[in-house]
Every structure is written in structure tokens, then in C-alpha cells.
N, C-alpha and C positions, 0 to 999 in steps of 0.2 A: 456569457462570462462577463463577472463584473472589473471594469478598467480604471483605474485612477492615475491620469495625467495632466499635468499642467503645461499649458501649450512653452515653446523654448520662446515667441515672441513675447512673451507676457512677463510681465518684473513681479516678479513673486515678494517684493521687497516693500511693494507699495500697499498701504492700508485698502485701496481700492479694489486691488487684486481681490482680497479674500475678503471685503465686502460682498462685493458685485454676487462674487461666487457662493455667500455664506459659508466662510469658513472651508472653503475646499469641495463641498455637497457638490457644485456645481460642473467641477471635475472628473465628478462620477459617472460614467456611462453603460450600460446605456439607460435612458431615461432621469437625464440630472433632473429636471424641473420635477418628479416625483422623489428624487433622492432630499431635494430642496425643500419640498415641501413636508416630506416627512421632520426633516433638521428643525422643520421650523416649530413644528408643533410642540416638542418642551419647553421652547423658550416661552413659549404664549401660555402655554398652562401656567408656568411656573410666573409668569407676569401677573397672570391673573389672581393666582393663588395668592399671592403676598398682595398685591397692588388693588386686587378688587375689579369690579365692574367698569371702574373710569380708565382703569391701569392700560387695558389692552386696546382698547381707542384710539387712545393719547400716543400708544407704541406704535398702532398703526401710521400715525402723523408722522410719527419720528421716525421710523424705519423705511417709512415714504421717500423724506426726505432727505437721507441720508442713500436712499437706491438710487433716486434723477441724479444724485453724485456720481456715486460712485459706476451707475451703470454707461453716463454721461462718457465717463474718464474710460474705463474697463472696452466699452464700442471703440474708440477711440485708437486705444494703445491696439485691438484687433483688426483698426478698418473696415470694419462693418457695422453691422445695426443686429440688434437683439440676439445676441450669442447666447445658443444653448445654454454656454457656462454659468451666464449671469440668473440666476435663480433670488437674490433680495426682492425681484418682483413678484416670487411665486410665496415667499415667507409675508409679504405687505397681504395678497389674498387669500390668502390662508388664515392669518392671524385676524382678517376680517372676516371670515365663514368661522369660526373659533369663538367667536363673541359670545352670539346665542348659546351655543354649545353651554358655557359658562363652565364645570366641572365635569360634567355628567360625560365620562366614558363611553357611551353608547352615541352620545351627538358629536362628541366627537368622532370619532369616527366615521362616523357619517358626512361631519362638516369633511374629512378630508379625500373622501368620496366624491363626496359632489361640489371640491371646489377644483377635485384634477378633471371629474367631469367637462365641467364648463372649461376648463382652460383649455385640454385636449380637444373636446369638439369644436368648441369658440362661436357658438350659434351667433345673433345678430344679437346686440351691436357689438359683442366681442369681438368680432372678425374685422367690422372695419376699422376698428381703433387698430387692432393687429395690422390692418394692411394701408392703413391710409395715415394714421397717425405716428410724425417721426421723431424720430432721436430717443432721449431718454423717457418723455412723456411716452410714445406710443411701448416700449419696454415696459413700461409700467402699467401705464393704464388698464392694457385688457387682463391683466392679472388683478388690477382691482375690482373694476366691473365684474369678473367671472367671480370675483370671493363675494360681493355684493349680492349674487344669482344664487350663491351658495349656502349663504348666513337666512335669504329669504326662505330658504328650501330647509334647512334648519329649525327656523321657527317654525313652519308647517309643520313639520315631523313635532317637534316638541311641541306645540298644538292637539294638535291632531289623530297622533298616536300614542306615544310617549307617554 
């Protein structure tokens, strides 16, 4: 059964909140970070569609950096590290497996295949960024590395099959 709750310690008032979270996806249980990743994928189509080949890069940067914020704040106001809820790290890897994809319906899909792949199973070096690297970097990171494992797996498929 799918659950949408917003914890009572969290200030639903702060930009960070529904950063962190994207927009509430990350609320969603169970399995936010694929609820997140699904969220994230029209915004990057629709980036790329209008914005072009540099457009979803450039997003990547900026949505980069705007997660080590707000997932920074969001750990914080929870007292932990990498809370389920915070999902902007799973929209930064995604929207980087999305690249290659460029339009084409079938890679995407694929890109969002095998970038919850990698994030779920977390092979090497995803895992130690996930367990060795802290605060809002390690939140981030292995969601980028995994979208990087994913965009290469991407251009294969569109290579090679496709």
C-alpha cells in the first residue's frame, strides 16, 4: 500500500524540505528513491526538449548543487545522514543516465532501469561512496556515480542495439 507522509519533525515551510524531498516524491513509501526517480524524469525530458543537448548537463550541475544544500539542511533538521526521504540525489543520477537517452523513449526507459539498478544494488565504487563518504557529498555522490554506470550502459544499448 502506497503511504504519503511528511515526518511532524520536519518544517514543511522551508524550501529545503521539498527540495531535498522533490517536491514531496520522497514522502512516498514505500520505495521513495524510485518514486524520485520516476518525478524526475519529465523534468529532464522536458529540459532537454526545449534546452537541447547542453541543457540537461548544465541541470545536472545545478541540481547538484542545489541537493549538497538542501540535503545538507534536510540531514540535519532529521539528525541523520542520507534519509530515505531526500530523493534530489536520485533526480542529479537519473537526469545523468537521461543524457544519452537524449528523446528516444525506449532509452529512456532503460536509462531509468539501470540507473535504479545501480543505485539499489550499489556495486563498487557505489557502495563505498554510500558507506565511507559523509554528509551531503556522500548523499549525493553514489547517486551520481550510479547515474554515470547507467548513462555508460545507455550508450551501449544505443550503440549496439538500438
Amino acid at each position: 500500500m502506497i503511504k504519503y507522509k511528511v515526518p511532524e519533525n520536519l518544517d514543511s515551510k522551508k524550501s529545503y524540505t521539498w527540495l531535498a524531498s522533490w517536491f514531496g516524491f520522497g514522502f512516498i513509501s514505500p520505495a521513495p528513491g524510485t518514486w524520485g526517480s520516476l518525478a524526475a524524469i519529465p523534468f529532464g525530458v522536458i529540459i532537454y526538449e526545449f534546452g537541447g543537448a547542453i541543457a540537461l548537463p548544465l541541470s545536472v550541475v545545478i541540481i547538484t548543487i542545489i541537493g549538497l544544500w538542501a540535503a545538507d539542511k534536510f540531514d540535519k533538521d532529521m539528525d541523520g545522514h542520507d534519509s530515505k526521504m531526500i530523493v534530489i540525489d536520485e533526480v542529479a543520477g537519473q537526469w545523468i543516465a537521461l543524457i544519452p537517452a537524449a528523446l528516444n523513449p525506449i532509452l529512456i526507459i532503460f536509462a531509468f532501469i539501470a540507473f535504479r539498478f545501480f543505485d539499489i544494488l550499489k556495486p563498487f565504487p557505489i557502495n563505498l561512496i554510500d558507506k565511507k563518504v559523509k554528509g551531503a557529498w556522500g548523499v549525493m555522490g553514489d547517486d551520481i556515480v550510479a547515474g554515470i554506470f547507467a548513462a555508460i550502459c545507455v550508450i551501449g544499448i544505443d550503440k549496439w542495439i538500438i
